[in-house]
C-alpha positions as CSV (number, residue, x, y, z in Angstrom):
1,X,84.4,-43.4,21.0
2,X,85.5,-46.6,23.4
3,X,86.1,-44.3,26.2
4,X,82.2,-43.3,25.9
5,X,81.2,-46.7,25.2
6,X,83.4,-47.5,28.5
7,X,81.6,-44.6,30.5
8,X,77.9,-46.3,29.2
9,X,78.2,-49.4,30.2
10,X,80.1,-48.4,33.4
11,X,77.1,-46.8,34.4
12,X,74.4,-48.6,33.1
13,X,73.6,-50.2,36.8
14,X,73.4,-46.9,38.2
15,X,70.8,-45.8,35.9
16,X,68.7,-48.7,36.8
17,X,69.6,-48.2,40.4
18,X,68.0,-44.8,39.8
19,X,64.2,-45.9,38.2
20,X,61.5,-44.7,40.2
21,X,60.4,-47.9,42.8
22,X,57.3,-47.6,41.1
23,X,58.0,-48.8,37.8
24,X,59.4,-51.6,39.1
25,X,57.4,-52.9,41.6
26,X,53.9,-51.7,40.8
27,X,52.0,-53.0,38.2
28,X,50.9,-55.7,36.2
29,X,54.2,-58.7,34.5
30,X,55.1,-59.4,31.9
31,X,55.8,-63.2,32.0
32,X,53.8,-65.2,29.2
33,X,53.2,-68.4,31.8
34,X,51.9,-66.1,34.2
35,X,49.4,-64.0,32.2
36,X,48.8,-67.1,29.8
37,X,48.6,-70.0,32.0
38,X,48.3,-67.9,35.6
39,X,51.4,-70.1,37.1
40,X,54.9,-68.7,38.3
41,X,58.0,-69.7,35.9
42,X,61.4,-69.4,37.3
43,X,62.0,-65.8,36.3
44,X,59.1,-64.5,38.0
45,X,60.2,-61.7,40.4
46,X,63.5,-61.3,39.0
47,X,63.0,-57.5,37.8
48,X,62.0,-56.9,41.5
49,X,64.5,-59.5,43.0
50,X,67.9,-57.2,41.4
51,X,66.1,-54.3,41.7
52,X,66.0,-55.1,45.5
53,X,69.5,-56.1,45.2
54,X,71.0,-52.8,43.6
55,X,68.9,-51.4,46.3
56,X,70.9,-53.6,48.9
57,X,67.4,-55.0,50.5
58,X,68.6,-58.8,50.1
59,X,65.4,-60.2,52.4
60,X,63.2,-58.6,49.3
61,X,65.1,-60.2,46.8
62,X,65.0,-64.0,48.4
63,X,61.5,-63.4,48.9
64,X,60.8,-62.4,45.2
65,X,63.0,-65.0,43.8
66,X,65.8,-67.6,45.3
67,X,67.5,-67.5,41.8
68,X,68.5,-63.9,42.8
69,X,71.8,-65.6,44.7
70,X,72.7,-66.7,41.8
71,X,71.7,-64.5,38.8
72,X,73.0,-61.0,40.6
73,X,76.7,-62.2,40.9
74,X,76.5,-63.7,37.5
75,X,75.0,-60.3,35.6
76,X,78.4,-58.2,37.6
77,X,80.4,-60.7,36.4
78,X,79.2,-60.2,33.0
79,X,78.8,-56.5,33.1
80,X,82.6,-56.5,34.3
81,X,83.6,-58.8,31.7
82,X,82.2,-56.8,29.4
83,X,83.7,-53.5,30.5
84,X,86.8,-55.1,30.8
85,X,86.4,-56.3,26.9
86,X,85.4,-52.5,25.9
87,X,89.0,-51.2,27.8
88,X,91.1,-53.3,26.4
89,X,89.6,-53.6,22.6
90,X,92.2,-51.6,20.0
């Protein structure tokens, strides 16, 4: 059972790496201060900024959000944290 666990979560970024461009950068957000109050929070563009990332296009991501240089290396670090966890839990 940890050995599938392992295997999921090892290969969870490939899975999104593998979502149709479509679904991610068509269509209308999500973000409650954009639909509610019709301004940009700080999130806005992230979906498509690590989207861009995975994808290696690094000029997209800046360009849909600067937090991208900071949020991408902190999600591997926690998805390699967390793999690491899984592989060495008893």
């Amino acid at each position: 059972m940890k050995h599938i666990k392992v295997v999921l979560v090892a290969l969870l970024p490939f899975a999104v790496y593998l979502l149709p461009e479509r679904w991610i950068m068509q269509g209308h957000t999500l973000c409650l201060a954009h639909n509610l109050f019709g301004v940009e929070c700080w999130g806005c563009g992230m979906t498509r900024a690590l989207y861009s990332v995975a994808h290696l296009d690094f000029v997209a991501a800046w360009e849909f959000n600067h937090l991208v240089v900071v949020v991408a290396p902190l999600m591997v670090y926690i998805w390699s944290k967390c793999i690491t966890r899984l592989i060495k839990m008893k």
